[in-house]
C-alpha positions in Angstrom: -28.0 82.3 -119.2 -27.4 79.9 -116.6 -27.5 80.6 -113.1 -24.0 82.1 -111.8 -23.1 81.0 -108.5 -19.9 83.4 -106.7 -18.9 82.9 -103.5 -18.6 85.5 -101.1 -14.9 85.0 -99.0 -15.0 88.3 -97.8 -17.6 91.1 -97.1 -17.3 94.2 -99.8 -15.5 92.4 -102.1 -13.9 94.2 -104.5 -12.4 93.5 -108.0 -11.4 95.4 -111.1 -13.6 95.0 -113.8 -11.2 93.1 -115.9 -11.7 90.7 -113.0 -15.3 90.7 -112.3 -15.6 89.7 -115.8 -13.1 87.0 -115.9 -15.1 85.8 -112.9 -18.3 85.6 -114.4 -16.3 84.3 -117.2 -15.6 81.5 -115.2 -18.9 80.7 -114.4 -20.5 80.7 -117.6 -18.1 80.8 -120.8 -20.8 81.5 -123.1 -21.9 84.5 -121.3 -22.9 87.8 -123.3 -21.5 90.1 -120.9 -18.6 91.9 -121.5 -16.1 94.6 -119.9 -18.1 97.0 -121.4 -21.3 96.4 -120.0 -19.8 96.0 -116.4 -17.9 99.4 -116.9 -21.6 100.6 -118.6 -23.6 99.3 -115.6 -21.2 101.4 -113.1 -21.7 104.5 -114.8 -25.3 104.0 -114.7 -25.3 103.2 -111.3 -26.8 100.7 -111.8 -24.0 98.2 -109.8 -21.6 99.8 -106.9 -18.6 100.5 -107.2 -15.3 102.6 -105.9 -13.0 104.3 -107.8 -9.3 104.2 -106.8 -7.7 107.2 -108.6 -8.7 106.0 -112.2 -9.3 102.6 -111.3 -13.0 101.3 -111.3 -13.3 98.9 -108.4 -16.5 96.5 -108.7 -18.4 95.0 -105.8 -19.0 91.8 -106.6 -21.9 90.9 -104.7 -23.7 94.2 -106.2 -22.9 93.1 -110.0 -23.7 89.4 -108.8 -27.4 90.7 -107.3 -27.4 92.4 -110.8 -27.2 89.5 -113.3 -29.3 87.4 -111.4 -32.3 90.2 -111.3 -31.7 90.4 -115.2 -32.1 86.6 -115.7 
C-alpha cells in the first residue's frame, strides 16, 4: 500500500467511520481496508475513538498513525 498522506485542519479530528474510510479511500483506491476493519480496529482498541449515543466517532490522526505502523 502506498503511503497515505491526511492532513490534519483541526486538532482531535473526528469522523464517522463511513467517513474515515471514504477518506482513506481517497487516498488510495486500491486500498484493502474496509468499514469493517476500522469498526474492528475500534473495538480492539487498537485506534481511538468516541462514541456519540450509537455513533462510532473515529480520530483520524489515531487510525492515520495506525495504517502507517502497519505498512
Amino acid at each position: 500500500m502506498r503511503s497515505l498522506f491526511y492532513a490534519k485542519k483541526e486538532e482531535n479530528v473526528l469522523r464517522s467511520i463511513k467517513q474515515a474510510y471514504e477518506i482513506i479511500r481517497q487516498e488510495d483506491p486500491d486500498t484493502a481496508i474496509s468499514v469493517y476493519t476500522i469498526r474492528l480496529w475500534c473495538k480492539e482498541k487498537k485506534i481511538k475513538f468516541r462514541t456519540v449515543g450509537t455513533k462510532i466517532l473515529v480520530d483520524m490522526e489515531s487510525l492515520m498513525d495506525y495504517i502507517k505502523m502497519k505498512d
